[in-house]
VEXDREN-2710 file (C-alpha; in Angstrom, 1 decimal):
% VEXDREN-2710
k/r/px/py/pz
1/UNK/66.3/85.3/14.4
2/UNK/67.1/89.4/14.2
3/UNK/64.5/91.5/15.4
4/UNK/63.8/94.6/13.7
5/UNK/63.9/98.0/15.6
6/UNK/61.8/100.8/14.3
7/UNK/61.8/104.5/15.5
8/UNK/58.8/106.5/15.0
9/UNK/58.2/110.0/16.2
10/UNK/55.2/110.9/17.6
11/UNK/54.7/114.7/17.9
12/UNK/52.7/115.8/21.7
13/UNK/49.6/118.0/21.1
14/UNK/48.7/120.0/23.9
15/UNK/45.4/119.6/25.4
16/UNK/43.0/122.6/25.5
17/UNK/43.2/125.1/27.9
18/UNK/46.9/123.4/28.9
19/UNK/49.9/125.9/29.2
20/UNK/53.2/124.8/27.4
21/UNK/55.0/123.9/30.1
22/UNK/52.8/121.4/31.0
23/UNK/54.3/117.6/30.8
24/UNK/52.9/114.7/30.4
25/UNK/52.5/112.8/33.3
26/UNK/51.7/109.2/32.2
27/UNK/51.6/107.1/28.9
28/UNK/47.8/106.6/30.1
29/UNK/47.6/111.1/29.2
30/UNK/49.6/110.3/26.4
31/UNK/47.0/107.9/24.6
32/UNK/44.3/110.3/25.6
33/UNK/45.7/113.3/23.4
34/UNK/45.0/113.3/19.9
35/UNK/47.8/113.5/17.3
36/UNK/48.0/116.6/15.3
37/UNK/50.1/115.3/13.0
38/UNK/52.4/112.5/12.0
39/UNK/56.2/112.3/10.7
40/UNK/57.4/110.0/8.5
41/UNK/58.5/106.7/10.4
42/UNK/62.4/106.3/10.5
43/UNK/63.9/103.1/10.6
44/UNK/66.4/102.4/13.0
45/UNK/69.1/100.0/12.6
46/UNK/68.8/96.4/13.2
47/UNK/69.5/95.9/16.6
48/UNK/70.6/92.3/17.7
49/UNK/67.8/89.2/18.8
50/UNK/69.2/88.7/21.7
51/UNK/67.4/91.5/23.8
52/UNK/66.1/90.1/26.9
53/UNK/63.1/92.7/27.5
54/UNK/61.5/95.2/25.5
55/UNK/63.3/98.7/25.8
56/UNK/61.3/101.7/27.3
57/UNK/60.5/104.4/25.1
58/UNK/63.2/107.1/24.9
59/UNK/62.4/111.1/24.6
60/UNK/64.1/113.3/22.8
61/UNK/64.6/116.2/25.3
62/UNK/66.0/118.7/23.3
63/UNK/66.1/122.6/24.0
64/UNK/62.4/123.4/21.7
65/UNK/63.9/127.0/21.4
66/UNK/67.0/126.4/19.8
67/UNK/64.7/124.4/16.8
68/UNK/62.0/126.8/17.3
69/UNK/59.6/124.2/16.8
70/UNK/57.2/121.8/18.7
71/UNK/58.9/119.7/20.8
72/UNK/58.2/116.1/19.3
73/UNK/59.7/113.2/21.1
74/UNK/61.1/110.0/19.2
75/UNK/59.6/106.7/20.4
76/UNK/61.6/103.3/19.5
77/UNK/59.4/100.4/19.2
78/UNK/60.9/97.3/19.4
79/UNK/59.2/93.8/18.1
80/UNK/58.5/92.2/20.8
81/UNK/55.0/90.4/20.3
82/UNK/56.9/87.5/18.6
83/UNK/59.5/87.4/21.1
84/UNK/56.7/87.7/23.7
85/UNK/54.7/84.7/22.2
86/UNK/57.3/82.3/21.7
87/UNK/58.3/82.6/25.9
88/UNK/54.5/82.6/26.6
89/UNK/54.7/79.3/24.3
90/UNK/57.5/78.3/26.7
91/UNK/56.4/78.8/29.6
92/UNK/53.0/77.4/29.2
93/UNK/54.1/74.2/28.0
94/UNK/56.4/74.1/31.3
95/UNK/53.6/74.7/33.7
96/UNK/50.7/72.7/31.6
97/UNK/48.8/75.9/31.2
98/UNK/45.7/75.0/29.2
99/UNK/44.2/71.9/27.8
100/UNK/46.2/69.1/26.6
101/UNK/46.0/67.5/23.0
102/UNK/45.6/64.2/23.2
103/UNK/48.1/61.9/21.1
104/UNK/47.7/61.6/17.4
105/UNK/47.1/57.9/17.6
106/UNK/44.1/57.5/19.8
107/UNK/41.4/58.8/17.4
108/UNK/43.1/56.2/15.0
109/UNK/43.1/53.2/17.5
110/UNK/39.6/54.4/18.6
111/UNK/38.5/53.6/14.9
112/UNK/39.9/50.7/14.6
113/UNK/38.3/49.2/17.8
114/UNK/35.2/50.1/16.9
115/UNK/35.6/48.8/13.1
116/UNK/36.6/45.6/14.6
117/UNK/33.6/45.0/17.0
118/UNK/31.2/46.0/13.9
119/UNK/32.7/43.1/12.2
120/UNK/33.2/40.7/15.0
121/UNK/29.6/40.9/16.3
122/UNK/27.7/39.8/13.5
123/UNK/30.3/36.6/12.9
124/UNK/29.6/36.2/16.9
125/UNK/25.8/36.0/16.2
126/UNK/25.7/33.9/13.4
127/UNK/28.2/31.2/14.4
128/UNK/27.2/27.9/14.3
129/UNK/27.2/25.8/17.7
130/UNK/28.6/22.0/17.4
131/UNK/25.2/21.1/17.8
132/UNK/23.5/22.8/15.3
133/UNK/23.6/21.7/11.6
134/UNK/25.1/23.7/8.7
135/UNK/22.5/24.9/6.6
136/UNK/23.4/26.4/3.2
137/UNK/21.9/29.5/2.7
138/UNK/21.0/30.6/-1.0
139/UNK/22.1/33.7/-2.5
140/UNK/19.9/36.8/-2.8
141/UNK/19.5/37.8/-6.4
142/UNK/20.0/41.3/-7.3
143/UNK/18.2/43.1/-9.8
144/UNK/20.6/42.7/-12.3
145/UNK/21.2/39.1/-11.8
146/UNK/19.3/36.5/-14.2
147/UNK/18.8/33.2/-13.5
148/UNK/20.0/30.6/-16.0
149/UNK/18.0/27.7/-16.0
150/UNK/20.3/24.5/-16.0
151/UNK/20.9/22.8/-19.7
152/UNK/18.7/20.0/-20.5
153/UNK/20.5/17.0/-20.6
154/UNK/21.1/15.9/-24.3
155/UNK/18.3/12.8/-25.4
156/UNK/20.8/9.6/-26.6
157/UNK/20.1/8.9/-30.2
158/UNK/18.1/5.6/-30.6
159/UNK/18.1/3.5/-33.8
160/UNK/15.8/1.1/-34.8
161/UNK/16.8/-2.5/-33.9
162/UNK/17.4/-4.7/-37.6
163/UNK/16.3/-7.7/-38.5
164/UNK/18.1/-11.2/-39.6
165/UNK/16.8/-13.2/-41.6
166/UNK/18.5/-17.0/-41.3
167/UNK/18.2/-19.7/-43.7
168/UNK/17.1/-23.1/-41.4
169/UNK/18.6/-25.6/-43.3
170/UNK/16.5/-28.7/-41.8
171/UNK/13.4/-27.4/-43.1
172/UNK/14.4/-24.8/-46.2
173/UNK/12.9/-22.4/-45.1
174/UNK/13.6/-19.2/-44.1
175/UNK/12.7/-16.9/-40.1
176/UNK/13.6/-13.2/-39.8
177/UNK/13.5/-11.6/-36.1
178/UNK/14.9/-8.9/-34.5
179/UNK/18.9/-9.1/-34.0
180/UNK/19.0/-9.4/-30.1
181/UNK/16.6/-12.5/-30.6
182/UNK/19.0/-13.9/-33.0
183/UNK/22.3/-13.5/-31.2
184/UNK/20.4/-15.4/-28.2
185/UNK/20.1/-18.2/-30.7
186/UNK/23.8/-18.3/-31.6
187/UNK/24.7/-17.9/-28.4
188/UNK/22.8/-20.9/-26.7
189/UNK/23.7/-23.2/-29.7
190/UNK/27.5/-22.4/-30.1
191/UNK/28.7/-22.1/-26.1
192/UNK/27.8/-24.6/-23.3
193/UNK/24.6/-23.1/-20.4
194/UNK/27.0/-23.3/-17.5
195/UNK/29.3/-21.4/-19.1
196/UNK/30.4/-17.9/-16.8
197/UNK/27.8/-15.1/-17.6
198/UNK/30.9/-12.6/-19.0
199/UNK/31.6/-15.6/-21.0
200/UNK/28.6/-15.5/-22.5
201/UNK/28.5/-11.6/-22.8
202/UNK/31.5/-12.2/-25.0
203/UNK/30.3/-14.8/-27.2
204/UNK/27.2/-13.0/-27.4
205/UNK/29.1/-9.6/-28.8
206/UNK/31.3/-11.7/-31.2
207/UNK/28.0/-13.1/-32.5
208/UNK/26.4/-9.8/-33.0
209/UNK/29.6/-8.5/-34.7
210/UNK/29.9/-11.9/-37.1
211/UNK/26.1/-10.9/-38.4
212/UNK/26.3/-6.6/-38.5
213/UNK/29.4/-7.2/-40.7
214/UNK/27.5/-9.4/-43.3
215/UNK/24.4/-7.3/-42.6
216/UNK/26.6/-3.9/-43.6
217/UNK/27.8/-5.5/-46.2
218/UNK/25.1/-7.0/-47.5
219/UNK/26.5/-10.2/-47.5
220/UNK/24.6/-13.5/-49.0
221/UNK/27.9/-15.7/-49.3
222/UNK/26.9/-19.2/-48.6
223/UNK/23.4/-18.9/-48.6
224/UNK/21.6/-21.3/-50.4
225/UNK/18.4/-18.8/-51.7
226/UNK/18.7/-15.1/-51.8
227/UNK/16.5/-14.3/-49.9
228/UNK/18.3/-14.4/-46.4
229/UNK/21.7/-13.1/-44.6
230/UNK/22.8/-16.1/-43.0
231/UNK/22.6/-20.1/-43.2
232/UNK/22.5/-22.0/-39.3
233/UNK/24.9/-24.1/-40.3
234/UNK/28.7/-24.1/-38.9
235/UNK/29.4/-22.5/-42.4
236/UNK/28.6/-19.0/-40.2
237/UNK/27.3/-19.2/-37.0
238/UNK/25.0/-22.5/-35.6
239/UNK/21.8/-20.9/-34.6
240/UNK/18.6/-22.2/-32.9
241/UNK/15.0/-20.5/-33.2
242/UNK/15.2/-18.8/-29.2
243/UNK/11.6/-20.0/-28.2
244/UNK/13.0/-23.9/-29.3
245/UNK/16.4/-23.1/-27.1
246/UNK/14.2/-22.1/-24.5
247/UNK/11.6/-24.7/-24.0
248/UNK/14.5/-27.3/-24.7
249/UNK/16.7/-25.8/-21.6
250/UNK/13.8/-25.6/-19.5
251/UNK/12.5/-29.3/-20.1
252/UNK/16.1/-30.1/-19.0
253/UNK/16.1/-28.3/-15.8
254/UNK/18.3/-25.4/-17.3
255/UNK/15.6/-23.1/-16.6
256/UNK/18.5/-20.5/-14.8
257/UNK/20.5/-20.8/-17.3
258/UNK/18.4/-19.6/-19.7
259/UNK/17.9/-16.5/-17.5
260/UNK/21.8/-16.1/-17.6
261/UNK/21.8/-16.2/-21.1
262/UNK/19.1/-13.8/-21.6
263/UNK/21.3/-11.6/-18.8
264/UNK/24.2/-12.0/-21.0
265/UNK/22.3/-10.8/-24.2
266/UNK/20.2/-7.9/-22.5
267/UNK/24.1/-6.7/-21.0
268/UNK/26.0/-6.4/-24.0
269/UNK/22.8/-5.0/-26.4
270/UNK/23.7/-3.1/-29.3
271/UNK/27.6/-4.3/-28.8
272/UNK/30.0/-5.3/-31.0
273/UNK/33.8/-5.0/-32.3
274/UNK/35.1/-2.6/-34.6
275/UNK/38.5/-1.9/-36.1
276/UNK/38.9/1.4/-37.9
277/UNK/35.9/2.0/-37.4
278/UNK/33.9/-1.0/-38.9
279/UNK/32.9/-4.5/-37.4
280/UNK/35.4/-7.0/-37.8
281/UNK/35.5/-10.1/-38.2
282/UNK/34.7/-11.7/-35.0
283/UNK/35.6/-15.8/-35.7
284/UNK/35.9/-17.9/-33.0
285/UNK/36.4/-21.7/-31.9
286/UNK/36.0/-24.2/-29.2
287/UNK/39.0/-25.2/-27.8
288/UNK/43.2/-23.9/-28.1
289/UNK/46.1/-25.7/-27.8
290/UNK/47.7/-23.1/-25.3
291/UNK/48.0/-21.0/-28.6
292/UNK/45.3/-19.0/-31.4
293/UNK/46.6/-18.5/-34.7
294/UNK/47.6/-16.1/-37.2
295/UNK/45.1/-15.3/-39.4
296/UNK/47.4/-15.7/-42.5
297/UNK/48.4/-18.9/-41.4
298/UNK/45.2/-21.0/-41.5
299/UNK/43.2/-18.7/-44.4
300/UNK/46.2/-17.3/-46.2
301/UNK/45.0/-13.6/-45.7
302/UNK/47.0/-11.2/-43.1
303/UNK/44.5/-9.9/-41.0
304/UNK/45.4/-7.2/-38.0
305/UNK/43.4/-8.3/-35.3
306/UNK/43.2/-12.1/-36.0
307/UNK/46.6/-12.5/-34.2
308/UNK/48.3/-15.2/-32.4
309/UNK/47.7/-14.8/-28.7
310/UNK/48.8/-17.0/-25.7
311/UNK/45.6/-18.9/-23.9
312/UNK/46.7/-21.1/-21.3
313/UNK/43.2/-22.0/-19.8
314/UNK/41.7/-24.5/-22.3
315/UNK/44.4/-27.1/-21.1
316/UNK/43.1/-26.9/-17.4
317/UNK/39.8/-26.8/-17.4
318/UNK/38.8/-27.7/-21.5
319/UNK/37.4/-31.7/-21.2
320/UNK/38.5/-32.5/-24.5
321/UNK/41.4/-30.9/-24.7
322/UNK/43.4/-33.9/-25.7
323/UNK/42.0/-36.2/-28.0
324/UNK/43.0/-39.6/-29.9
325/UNK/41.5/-41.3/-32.7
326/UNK/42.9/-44.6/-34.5
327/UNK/42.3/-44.6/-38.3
328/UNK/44.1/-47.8/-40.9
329/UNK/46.2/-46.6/-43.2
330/UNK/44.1/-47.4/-46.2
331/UNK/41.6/-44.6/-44.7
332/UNK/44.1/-42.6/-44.2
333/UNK/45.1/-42.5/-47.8
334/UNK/42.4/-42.8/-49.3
335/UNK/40.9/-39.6/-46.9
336/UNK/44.3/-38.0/-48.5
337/UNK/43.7/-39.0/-52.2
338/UNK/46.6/-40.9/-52.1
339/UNK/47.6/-44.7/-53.3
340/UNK/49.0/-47.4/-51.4
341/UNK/51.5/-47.0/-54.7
342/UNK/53.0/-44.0/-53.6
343/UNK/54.5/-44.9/-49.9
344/UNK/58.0/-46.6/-50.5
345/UNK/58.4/-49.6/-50.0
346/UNK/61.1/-49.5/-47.3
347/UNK/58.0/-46.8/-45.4
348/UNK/55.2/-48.9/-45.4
349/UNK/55.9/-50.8/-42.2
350/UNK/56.0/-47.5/-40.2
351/UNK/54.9/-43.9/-40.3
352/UNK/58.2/-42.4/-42.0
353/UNK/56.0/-41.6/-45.2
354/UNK/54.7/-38.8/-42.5
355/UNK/56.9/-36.0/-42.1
356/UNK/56.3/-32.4/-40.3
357/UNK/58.3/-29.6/-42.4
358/UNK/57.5/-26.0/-40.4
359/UNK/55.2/-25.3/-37.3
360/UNK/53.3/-22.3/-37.1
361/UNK/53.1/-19.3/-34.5
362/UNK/50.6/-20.7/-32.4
363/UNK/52.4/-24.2/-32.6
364/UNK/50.4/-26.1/-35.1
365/UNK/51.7/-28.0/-38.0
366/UNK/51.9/-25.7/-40.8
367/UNK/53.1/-27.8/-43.5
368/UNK/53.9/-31.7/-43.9
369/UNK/55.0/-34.1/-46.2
370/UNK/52.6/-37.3/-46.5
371/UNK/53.8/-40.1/-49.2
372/UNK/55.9/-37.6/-50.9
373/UNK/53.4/-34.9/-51.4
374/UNK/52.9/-31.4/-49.4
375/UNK/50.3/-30.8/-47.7
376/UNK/49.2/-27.8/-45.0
377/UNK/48.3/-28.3/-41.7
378/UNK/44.5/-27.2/-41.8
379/UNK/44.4/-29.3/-45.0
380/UNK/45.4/-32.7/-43.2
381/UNK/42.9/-31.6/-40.3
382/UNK/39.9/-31.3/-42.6
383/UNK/40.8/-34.2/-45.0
384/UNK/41.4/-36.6/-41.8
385/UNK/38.3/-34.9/-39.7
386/UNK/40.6/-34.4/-36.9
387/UNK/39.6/-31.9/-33.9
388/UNK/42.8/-29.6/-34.2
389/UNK/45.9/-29.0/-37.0
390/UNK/48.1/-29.8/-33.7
391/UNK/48.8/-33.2/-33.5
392/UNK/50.9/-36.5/-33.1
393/UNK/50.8/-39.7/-34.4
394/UNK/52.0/-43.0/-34.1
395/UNK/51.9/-46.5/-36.0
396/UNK/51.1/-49.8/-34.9
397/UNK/50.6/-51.9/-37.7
398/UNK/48.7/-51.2/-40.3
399/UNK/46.8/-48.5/-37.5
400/UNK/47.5/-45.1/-37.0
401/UNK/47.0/-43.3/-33.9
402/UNK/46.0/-39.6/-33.9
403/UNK/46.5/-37.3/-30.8
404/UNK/45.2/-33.9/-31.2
405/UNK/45.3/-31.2/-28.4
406/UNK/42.2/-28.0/-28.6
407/UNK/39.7/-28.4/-30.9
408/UNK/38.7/-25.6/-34.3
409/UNK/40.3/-23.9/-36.9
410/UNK/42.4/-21.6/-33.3
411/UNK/41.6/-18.2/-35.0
412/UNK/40.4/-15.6/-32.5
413/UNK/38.5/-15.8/-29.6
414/UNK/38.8/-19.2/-27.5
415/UNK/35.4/-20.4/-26.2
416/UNK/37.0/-22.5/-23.4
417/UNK/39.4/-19.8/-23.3
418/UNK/37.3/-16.8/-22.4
419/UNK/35.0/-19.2/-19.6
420/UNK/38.8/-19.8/-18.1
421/UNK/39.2/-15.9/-18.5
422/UNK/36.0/-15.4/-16.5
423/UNK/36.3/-17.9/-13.7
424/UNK/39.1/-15.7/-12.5
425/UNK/37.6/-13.0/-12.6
426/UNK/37.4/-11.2/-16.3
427/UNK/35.1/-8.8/-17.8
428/UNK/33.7/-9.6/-21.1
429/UNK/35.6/-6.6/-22.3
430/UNK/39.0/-7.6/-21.3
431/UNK/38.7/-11.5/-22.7
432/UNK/37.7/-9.9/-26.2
433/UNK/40.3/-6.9/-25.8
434/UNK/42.9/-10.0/-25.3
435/UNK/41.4/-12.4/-28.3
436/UNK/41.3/-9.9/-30.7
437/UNK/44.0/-7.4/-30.9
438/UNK/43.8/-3.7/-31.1
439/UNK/39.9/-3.6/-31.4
440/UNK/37.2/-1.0/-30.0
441/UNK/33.3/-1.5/-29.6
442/UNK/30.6/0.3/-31.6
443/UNK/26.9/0.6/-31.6
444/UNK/25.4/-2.3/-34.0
445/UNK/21.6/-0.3/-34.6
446/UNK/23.4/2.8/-35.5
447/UNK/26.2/0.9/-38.2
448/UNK/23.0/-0.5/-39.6
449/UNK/21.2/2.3/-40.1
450/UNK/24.3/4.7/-41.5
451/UNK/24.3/2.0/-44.5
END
């Protein structure tokens, strides 16, 4: 950096009572005296930075009587206070001259450690030992907090439980009771007491279904008089009054088993089966073959859940699973509406006048030929009285030997079936979900009362 030199003259005033030849002695006399008046300051040129020391002042000497005027010396100034400063600057930092400044990061790290304790000390003092328990402490509210109270939870819906009214064909008459005490008398006339207890749960849901179907469709079909739902008859569902079931169980020592059944019913309340959303309808039979049947094969109506389904158990555990009869020939013709007149001659020593034509799904005889007419498989098995449409026969003489194997029409739910289901282990849900195909469950009480 240049320094800038500036020349200013300064004129000398005598003091008072001083003679002109007097000098000054000292700058300290020179300060003292007053200035009578001022030039104009002259700049000098710029000299170079690199002066080492400020330059003494310089006088002009010149003669004062060759001007003729007052003798005024010229003064050159140079700027030296910055050059001054910056080697003071210099020079104290060499020789530590004053106090110190401390490091910019200190007050910063001093922060910091003292944030930190303020945080850690609290956590410190509020940490939980191993041997203390957690305790969960509830949140403060704040004034503009509100409480929201927690939502009731919503009341279920009840229905009022129908009634049944069911034709007793011994006497004519006619007893109406509550559903659930009507599905306990199905259920303890149509399935055996020892039965499993999710057996029973599913025979007592089919039953519930077979009756909220007719109920919701006001169906009288079959009855006798008009005045009630249902006959107790195997034309719908066998029923026994429950207070006659019961004291008949009990005087036979199946006092328990009563209890199970009541179990059974009280489990599956209000249950039945539904398909798109109505009841379906729940048939059911004692015994299979291995096999159940298509619907359309034994009634001649397709229907989507009466399918033929595999059930295996009936064979191990059914008691009458296989069964023969012996009938004469004449009987069986004459069951048939047939003549002796219509078996050829060359047939009437054996059975060749008997003749299977087609089989169905679930393996039972779907149509035959007897003595040259056609006849279906169900029809034979209700014209002959025979347990099963599956069967075999045999001639020996003027005998014929019937062997059927499961017993009932084989459409839906197995009875000997489902207690097989249930010894190893099923629910009620899953032997009915097998059964009947592609169904769901509903609430009986509210189907009613929607009517």
């Amino acid at each position: 950096m240049k320094e800038a030199r500036v020349q200013v003259k300064v004129p000398l005033v005598p003091r008072p009572g001083a003679t002109d030849s007097e000098e000054p002695t000292s700058n300290s006399t020179m300060e003292k005296d007053k200035l009578a008046s001022v030039t104009p300051i002259r700049l000098a040129s710029v000299g170079s930075a690199t002066t080492s020391a400020p330059r003494k002042a310089r006088v002009d000497t010149s003669d004062d009587a060759t001007t003729g005027q007052m003798h005024v010396p010229v003064i050159e100034l140079d700027h030296f206070r910055p050059v001054k400063r910056r080697r003071m600057r210099t020079f104290a930092r060499g020789h530590r001259w004053g106090r110190r400044r401390p490091p910019r990061w200190q007050p910063v790290a001093a922060a910091t450690t003292l944030l930190t304790l303020a945080l850690l000390i609290p956590v410190i003092l509020v940490w939980p030992r191993s041997d203390d328990p957690v305790k969960s402490v509830p949140a403060a509210p704040t004034a503009n907090s509100t409480s929201t109270p927690a939502p009731t939870p919503a009341v279920p819906v009840t229905y009022p439980e129908p009634n049944v009214r069911v034709y007793l064909s011994a006497t004519g008459t006619t007893m109406e009771l509550p559903l659930e005490k009507y599905v306990s008398g199905v259920v303890a006339a149509e399935m055996p007491a020892e039965f499993r207890l999710e057996a029973l749960k599913a025979q007592a849901i089919a039953a519930r279904t077979f009756i909220v179907r007719r109920l919701a469709a006001n169906d009288t079909s079959g009855v006798p008089s008009g005045d009630a739902d249902v006959t107790d008859t195997v034309s719908h569902q066998v029923f026994i009054p429950p207070d006659q079931a019961k004291a008949e169980w009990t005087r036979l020592g199946k006092a328990e088993d009563w209890e199970k059944l009541e179990q059974a019913i009280r489990e599956s309340r209000d249950a039945v089966m539904t398909y798109q959303g109505k009841a379906i309808t729940a048939s059911f039979f004692s015994t299979s073959n291995g096999y159940t049947e298509n619907a359309e094969d034994v009634w001649g109506n397709v229907v989507p859940y009466l399918k033929s389904v595999d059930s295996p158990w009936d064979k191990k555990i059914a008691p009458r699973f296989e069964e023969t009869v012996t009938m004469k020939r004449s009987e069986v013709l004459q069951k048939l509406n047939l003549s002796a007149s219509a078996i050829p001659v060359s047939a009437q020593k054996g059975s060749a006048w008997m003749e299977v034509l087609s089989t169905t799904k679930g393996h039972r005889i779907k149509e035959m030929q007897i003595a040259g007419q056609t006849f279906s498989g169900p029809e034979v098995r209700n014209l002959l009285g025979l347990r099963s449409s599956q069967f075999s026969w045999k001639s020996d003489g003027d005998k014929i030997e019937f062997t059927t194997y499961g017993y009932g029409h084989g459409v839906g739910m197995s009875q000997w079936g489902a207690n097989g289901m249930a010894q190893e282990g099923h629910t009620a849900t899953q032997i009915l979900k097998h059964y009947y195909t592609g169904i769901s469950f509903g609430q009986a009480s509210k189907m009613l009362a929607s009517k």
